[in-house]
C-alpha positions as protocol buffer text, in pm:
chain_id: "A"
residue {
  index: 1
  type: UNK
  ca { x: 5180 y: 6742 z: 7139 }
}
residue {
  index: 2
  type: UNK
  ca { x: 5267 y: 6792 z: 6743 }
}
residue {
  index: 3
  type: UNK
  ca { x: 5147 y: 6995 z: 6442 }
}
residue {
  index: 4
  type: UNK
  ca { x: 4805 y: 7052 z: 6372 }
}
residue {
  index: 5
  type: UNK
  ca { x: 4617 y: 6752 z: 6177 }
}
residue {
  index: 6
  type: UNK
  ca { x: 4903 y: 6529 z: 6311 }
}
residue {
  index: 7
  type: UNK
  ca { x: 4609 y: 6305 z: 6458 }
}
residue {
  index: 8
  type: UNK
  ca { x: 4698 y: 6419 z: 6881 }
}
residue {
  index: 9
  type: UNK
  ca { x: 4311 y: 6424 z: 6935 }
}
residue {
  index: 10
  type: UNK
  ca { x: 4289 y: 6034 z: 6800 }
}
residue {
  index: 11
  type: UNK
  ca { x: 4591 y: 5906 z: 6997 }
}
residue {
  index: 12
  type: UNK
  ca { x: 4469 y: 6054 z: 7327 }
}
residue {
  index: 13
  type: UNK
  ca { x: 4134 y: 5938 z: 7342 }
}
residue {
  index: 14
  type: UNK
  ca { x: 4278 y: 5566 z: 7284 }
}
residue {
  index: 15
  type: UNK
  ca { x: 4506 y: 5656 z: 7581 }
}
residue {
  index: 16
  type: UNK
  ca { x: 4214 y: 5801 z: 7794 }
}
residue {
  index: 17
  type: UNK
  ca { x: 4002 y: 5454 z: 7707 }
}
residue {
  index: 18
  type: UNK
  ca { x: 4304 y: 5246 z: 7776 }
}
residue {
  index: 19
  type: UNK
  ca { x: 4431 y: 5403 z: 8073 }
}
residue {
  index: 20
  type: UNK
  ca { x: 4130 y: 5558 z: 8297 }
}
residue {
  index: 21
  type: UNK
  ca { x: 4260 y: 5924 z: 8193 }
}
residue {
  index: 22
  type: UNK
  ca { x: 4058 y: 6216 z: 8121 }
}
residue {
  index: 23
  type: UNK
  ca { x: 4233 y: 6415 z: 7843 }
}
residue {
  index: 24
  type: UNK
  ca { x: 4313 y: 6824 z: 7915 }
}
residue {
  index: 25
  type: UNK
  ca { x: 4286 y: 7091 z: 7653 }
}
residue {
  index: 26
  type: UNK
  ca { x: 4608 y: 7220 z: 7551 }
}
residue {
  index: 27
  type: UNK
  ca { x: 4515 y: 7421 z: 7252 }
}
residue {
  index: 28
  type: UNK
  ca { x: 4479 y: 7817 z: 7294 }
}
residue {
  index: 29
  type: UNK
  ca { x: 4173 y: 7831 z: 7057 }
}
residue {
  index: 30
  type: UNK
  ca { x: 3987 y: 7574 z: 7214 }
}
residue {
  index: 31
  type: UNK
  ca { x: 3916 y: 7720 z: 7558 }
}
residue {
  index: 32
  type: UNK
  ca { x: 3735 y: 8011 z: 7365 }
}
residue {
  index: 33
  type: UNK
  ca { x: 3329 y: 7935 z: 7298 }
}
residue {
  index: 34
  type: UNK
  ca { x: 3244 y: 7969 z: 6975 }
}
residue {
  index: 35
  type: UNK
  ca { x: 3550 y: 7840 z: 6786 }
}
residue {
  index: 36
  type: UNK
  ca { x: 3390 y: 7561 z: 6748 }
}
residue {
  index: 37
  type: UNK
  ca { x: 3478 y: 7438 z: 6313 }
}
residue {
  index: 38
  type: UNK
  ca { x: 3778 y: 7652 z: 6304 }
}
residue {
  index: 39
  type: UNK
  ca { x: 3935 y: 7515 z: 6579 }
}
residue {
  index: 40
  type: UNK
  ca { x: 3826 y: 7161 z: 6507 }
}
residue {
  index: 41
  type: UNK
  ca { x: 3660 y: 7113 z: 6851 }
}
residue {
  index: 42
  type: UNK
  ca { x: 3641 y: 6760 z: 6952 }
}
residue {
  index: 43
  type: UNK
  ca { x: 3310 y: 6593 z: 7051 }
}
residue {
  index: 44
  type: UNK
  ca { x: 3510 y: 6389 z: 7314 }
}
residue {
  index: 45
  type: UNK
  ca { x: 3502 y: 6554 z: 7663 }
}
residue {
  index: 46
  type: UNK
  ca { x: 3770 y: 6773 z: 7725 }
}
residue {
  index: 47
  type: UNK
  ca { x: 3872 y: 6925 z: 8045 }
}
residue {
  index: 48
  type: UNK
  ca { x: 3933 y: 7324 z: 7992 }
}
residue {
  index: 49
  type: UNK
  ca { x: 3728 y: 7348 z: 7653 }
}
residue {
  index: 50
  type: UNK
  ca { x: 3479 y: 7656 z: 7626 }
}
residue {
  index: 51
  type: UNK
  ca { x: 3586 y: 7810 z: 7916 }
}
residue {
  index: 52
  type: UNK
  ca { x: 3601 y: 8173 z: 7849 }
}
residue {
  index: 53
  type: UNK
  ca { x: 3414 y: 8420 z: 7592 }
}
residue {
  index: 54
  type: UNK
  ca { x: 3670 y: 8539 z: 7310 }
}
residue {
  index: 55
  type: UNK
  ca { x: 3603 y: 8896 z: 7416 }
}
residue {
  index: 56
  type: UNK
  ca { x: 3796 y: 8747 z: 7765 }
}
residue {
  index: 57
  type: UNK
  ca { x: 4164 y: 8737 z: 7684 }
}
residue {
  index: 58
  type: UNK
  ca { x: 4304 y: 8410 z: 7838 }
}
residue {
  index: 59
  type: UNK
  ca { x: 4701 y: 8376 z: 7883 }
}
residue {
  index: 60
  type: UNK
  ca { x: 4934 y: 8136 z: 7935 }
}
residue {
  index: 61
  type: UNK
  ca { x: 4953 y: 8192 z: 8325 }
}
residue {
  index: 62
  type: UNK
  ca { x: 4620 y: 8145 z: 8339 }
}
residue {
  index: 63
  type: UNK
  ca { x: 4610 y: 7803 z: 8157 }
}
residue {
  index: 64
  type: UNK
  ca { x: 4903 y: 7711 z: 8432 }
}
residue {
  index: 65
  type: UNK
  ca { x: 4680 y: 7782 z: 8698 }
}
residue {
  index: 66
  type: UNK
  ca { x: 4362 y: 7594 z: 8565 }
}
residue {
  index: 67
  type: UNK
  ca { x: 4546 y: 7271 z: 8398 }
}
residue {
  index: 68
  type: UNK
  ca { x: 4698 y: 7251 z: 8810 }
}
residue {
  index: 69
  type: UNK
  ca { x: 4419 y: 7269 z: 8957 }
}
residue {
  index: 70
  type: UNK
  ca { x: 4249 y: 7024 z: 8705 }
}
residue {
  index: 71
  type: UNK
  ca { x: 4542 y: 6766 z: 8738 }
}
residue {
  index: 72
  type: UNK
  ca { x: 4498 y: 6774 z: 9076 }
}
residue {
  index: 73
  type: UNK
  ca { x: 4149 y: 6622 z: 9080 }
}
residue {
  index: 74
  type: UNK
  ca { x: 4166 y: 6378 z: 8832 }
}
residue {
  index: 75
  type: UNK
  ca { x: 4511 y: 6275 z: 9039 }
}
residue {
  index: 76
  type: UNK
  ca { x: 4289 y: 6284 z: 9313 }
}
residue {
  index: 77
  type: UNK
  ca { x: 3982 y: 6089 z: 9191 }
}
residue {
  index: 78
  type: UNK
  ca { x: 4284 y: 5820 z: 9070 }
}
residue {
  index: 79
  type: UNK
  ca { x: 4271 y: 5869 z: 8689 }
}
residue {
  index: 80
  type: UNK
  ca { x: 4537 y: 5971 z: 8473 }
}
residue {
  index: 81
  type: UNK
  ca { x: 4588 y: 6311 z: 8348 }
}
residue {
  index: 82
  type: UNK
  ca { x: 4617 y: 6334 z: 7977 }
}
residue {
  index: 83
  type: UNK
  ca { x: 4740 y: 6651 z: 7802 }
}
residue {
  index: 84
  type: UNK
  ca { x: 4682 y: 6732 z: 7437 }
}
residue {
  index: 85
  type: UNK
  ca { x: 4711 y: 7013 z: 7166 }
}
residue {
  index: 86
  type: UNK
  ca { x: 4936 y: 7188 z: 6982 }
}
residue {
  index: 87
  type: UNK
  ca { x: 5007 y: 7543 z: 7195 }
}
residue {
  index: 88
  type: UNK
  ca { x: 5386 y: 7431 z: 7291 }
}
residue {
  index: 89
  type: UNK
  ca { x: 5402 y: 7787 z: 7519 }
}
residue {
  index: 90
  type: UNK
  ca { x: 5104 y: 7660 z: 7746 }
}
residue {
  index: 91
  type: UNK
  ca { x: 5332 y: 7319 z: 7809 }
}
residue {
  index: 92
  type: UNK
  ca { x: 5635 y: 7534 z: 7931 }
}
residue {
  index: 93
  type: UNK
  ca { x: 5380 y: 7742 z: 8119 }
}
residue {
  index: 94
  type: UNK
  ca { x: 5272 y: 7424 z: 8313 }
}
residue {
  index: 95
  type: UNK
  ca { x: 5560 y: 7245 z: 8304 }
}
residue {
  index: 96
  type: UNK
  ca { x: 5885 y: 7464 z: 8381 }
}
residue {
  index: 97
  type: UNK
  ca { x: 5672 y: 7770 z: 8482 }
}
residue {
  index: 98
  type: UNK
  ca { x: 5675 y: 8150 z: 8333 }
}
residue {
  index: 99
  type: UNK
  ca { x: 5921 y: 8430 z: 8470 }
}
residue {
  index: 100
  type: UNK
  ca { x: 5782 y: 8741 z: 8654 }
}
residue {
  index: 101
  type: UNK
  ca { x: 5673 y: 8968 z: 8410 }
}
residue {
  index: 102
  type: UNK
  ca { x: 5519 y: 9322 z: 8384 }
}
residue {
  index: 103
  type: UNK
  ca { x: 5182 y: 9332 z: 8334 }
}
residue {
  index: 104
  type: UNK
  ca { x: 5012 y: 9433 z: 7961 }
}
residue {
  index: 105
  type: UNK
  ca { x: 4959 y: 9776 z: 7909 }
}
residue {
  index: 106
  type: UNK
  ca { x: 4702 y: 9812 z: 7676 }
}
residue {
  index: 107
  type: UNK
  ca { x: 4792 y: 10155 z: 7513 }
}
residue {
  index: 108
  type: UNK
  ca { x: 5096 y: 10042 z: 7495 }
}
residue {
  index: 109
  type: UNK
  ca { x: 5026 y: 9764 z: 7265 }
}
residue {
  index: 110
  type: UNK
  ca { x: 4769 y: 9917 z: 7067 }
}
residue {
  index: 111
  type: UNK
  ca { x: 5072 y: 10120 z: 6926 }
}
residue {
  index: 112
  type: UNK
  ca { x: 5298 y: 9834 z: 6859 }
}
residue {
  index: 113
  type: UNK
  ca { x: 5001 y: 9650 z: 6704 }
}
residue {
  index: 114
  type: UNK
  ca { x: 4963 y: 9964 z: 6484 }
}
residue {
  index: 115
  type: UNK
  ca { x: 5285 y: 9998 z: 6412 }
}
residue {
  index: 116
  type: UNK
  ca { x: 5286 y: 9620 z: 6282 }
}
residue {
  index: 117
  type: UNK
  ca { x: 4968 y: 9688 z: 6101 }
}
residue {
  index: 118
  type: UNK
  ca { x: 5132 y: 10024 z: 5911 }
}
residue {
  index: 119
  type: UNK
  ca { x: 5478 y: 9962 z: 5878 }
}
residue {
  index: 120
  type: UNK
  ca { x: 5467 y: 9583 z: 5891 }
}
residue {
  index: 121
  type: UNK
  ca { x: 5549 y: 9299 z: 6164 }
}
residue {
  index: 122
  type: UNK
  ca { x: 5929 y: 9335 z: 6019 }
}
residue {
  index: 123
  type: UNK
  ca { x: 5965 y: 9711 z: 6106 }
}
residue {
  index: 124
  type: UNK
  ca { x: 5864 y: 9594 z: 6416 }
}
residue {
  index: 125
  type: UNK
  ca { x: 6111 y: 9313 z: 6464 }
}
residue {
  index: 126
  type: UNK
  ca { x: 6382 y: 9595 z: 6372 }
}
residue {
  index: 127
  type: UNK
  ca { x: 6290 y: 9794 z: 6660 }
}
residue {
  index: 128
  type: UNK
  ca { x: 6279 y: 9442 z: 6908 }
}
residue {
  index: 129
  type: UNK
  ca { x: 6618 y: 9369 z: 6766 }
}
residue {
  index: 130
  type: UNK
  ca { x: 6760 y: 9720 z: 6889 }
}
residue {
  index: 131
  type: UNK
  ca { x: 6652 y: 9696 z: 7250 }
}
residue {
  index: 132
  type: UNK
  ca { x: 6678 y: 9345 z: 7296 }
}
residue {
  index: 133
  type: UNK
  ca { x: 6884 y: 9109 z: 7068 }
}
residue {
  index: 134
  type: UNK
  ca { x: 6851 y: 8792 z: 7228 }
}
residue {
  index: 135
  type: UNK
  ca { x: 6447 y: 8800 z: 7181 }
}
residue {
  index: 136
  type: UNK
  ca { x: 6479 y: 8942 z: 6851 }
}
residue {
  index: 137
  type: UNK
  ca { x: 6695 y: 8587 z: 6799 }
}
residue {
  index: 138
  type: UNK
  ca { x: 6416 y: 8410 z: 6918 }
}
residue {
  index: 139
  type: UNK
  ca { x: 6130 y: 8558 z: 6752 }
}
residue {
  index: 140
  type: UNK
  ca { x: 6020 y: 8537 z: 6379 }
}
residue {
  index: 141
  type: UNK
  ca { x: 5948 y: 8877 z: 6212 }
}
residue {
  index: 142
  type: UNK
  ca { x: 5587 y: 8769 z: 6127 }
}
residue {
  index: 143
  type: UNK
  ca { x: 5477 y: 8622 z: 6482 }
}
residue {
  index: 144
  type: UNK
  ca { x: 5326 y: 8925 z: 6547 }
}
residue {
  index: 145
  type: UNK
  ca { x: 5179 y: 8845 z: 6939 }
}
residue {
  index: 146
  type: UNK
  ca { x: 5487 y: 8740 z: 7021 }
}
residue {
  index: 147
  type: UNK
  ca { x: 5702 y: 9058 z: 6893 }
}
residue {
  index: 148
  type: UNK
  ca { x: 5457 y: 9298 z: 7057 }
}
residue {
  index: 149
  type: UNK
  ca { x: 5438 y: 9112 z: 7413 }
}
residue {
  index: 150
  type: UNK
  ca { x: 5824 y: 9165 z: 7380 }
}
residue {
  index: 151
  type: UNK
  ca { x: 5840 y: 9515 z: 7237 }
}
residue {
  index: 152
  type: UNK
  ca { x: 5602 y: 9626 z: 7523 }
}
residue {
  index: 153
  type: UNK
  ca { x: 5778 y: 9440 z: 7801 }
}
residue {
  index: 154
  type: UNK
  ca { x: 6085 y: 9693 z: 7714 }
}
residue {
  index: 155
  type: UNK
  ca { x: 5868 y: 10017 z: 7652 }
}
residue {
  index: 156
  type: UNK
  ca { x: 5687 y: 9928 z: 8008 }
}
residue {
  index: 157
  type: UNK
  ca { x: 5987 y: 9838 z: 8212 }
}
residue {
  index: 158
  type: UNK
  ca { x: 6272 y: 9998 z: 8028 }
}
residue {
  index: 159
  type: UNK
  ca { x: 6461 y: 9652 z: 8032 }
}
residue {
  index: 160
  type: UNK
  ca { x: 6435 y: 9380 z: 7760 }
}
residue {
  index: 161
  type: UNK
  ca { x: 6211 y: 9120 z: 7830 }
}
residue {
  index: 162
  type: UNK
  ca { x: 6518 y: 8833 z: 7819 }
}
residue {
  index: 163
  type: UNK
  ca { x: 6649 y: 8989 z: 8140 }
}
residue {
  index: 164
  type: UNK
  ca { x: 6336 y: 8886 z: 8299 }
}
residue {
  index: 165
  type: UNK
  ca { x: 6366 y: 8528 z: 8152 }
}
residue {
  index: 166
  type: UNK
  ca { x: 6613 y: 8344 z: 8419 }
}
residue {
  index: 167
  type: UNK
  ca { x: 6495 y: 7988 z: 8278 }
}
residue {
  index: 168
  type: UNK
  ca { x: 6521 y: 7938 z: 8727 }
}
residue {
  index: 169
  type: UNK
  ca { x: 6183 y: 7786 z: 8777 }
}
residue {
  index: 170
  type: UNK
  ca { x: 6121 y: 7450 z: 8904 }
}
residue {
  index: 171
  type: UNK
  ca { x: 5872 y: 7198 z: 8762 }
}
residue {
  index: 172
  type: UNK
  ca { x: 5602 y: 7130 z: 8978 }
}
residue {
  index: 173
  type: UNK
  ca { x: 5531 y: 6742 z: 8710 }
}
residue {
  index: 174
  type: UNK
  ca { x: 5683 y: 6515 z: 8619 }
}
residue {
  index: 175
  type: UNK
  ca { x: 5529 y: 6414 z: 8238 }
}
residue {
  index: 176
  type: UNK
  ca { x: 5619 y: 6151 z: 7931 }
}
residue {
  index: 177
  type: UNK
  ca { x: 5613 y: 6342 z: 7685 }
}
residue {
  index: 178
  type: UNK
  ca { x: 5467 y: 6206 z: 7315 }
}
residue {
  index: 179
  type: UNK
  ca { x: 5502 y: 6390 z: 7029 }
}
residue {
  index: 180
  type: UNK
  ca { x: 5312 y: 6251 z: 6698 }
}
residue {
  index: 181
  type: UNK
  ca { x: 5407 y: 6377 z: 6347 }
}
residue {
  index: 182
  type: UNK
  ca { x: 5352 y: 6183 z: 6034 }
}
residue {
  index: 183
  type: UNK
  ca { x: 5719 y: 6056 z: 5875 }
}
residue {
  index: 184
  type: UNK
  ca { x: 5645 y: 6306 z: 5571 }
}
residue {
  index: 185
  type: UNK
  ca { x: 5594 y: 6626 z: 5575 }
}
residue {
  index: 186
  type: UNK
  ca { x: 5376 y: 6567 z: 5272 }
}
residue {
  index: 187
  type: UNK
  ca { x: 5150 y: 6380 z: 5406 }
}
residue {
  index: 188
  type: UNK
  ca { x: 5073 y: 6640 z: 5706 }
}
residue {
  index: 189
  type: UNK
  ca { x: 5032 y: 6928 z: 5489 }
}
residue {
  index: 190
  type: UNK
  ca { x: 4764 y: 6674 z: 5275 }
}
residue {
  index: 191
  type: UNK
  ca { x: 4569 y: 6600 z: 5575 }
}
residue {
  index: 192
  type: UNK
  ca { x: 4571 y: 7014 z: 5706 }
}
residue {
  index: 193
  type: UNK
  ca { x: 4430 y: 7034 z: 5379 }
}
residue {
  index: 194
  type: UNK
  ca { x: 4192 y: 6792 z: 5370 }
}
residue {
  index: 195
  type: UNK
  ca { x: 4103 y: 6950 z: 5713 }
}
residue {
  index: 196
  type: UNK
  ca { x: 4077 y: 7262 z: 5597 }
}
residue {
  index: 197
  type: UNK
  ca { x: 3841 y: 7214 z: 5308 }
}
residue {
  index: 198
  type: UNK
  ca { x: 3555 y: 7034 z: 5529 }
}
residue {
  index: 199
  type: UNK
  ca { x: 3620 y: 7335 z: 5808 }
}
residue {
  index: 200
  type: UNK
  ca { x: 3469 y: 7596 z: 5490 }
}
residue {
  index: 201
  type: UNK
  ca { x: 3205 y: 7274 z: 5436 }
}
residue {
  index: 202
  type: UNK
  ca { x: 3080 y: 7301 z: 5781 }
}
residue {
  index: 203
  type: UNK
  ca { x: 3030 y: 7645 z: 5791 }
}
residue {
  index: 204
  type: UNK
  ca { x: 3385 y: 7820 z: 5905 }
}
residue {
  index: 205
  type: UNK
  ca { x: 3254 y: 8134 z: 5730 }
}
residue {
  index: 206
  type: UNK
  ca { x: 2942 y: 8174 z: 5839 }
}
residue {
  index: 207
  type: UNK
  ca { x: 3134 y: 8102 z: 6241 }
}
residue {
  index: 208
  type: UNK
  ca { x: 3368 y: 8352 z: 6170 }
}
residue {
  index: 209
  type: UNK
  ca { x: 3113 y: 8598 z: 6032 }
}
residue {
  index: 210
  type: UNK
  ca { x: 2876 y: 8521 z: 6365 }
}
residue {
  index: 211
  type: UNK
  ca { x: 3157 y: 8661 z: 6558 }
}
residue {
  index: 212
  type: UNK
  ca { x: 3270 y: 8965 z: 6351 }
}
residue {
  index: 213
  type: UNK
  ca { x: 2881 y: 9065 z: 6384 }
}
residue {
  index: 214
  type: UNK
  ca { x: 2894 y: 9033 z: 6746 }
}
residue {
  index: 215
  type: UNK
  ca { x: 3041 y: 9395 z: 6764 }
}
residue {
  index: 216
  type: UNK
  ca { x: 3232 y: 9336 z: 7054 }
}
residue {
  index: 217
  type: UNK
  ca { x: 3511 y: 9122 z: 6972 }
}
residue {
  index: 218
  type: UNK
  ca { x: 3876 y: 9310 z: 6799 }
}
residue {
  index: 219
  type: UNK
  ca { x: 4112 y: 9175 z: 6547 }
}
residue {
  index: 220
  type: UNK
  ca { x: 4373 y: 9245 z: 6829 }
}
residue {
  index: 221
  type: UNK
  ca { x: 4212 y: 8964 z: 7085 }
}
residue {
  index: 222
  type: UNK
  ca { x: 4356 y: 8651 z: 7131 }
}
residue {
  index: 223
  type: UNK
  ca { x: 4087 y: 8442 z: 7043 }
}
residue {
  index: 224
  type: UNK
  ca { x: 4040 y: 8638 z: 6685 }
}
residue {
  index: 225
  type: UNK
  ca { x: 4416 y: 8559 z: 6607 }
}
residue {
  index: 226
  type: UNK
  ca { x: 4379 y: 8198 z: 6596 }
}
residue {
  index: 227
  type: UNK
  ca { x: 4520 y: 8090 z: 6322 }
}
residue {
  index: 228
  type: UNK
  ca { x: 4196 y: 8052 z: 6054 }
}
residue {
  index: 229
  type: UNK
  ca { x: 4002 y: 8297 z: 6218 }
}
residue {
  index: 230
  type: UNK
  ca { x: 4177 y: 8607 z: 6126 }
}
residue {
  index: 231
  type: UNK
  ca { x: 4280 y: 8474 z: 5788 }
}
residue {
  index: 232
  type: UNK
  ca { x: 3902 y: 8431 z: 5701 }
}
């Protein structure tokens, strides 16, 4: 796990080739097809990579369920499981499990998401912080999927979403966990740079553009905010 351009991708195919593992897609924009240059998809083979359409919502329960199921047969066919990417809640989700929650209502947050979008993500992180403090804590005022899962949790259930968060799970791994960073800051933001420019070289316009003229897809879908995809 680490940042993004931290070089995760690099270290875990020389741990796949060393080892006799098969590396697992932990990154939220990769199991989407067609986020291909703005989500830096590897060429290496992947387990969960372009498994769902980005009109297809996919959550962190339902990376749980898959990454299981996939860890079981590589365990199975006696290779070594490998997990990499950057999308820390799909770790927990697989690791120490997720709470019983209620289930999205989408009405319900299509008028948080319009709130955020016409009074701004901070209005919106007042109102979280009046019904339930201890998430507010938690949550910055611009991570705007986060504050509306959390502001609809309480409008659907009447009870703030950390009252459903009892932390009582049990993990079903056991995992070494590596997490690669570069010493300076300054050198990671040089390489997301550097990443960045040859994304708009290799065409992350014209990608982003493809899928905006699809028709179908909704600046409120998960796959469309992925960071780089809704900034462009």
């Amino acid at each position: 796990m680490g940042p993004t351009a931290a070089g995760k991708t690099d270290l875990a195919i020389a741990l796949a080739e060393r080892f006799h593992g098969e590396l697992v897609n932990v990154d939220s924009a990769l199991v989407y097809r067609g986020l291909d240059v703005g989500a830096a998809k590897p060429d290496y083979p992947h387990h969960l990579i372009d498994i769902r359409d980005p009109s297809e919502p996919y959550s962190a329960a339902d990376f749980a369920r898959d990454a299981k199921a996939v860890i079981h047969d590589i365990v199975t066919r006696g290779k070594q499981p490998i997990l990499v990417g950057g999308t820390m809640l799909y770790y927990r989700a697989l690791l120490q499990g997720l709470d019983a929650m209620p289930p999205s209502d989408p009405d319900i947050r299509a008028a948080i998401v319009a709130d955020g979008e016409q009074l701004g993500w901070s209005a919106v992180h007042q109102q979280l912080l009046a019904v339930d403090p201890v998430a507010a804590e938690q949550i910055h005022p611009h991570h705007s999927q986060r504050l509306a899962r959390a502001l609809e949790v309480y409008r659907i259930s009447g009870k703030p979403m950390s009252s459903f968060q009892t932390g009582q799970t049990q993990p079903e791994f056991q995992a070494l966990s590596i997490a690669v960073c570069p010493a300076k800051r300054s050198d990671l933001h040089d390489r997301i740079a550097q990443r960045l420019e040859g994304m708009f070289a290799h065409g992350l316009v014209e990608e982003v553009a493809a899928l905006r003229d699809r028709g179908d897809l909704s600046p409120d879908l998960p796959a469309m905010r992925a960071v780089g995809y809704r900034q462009v």
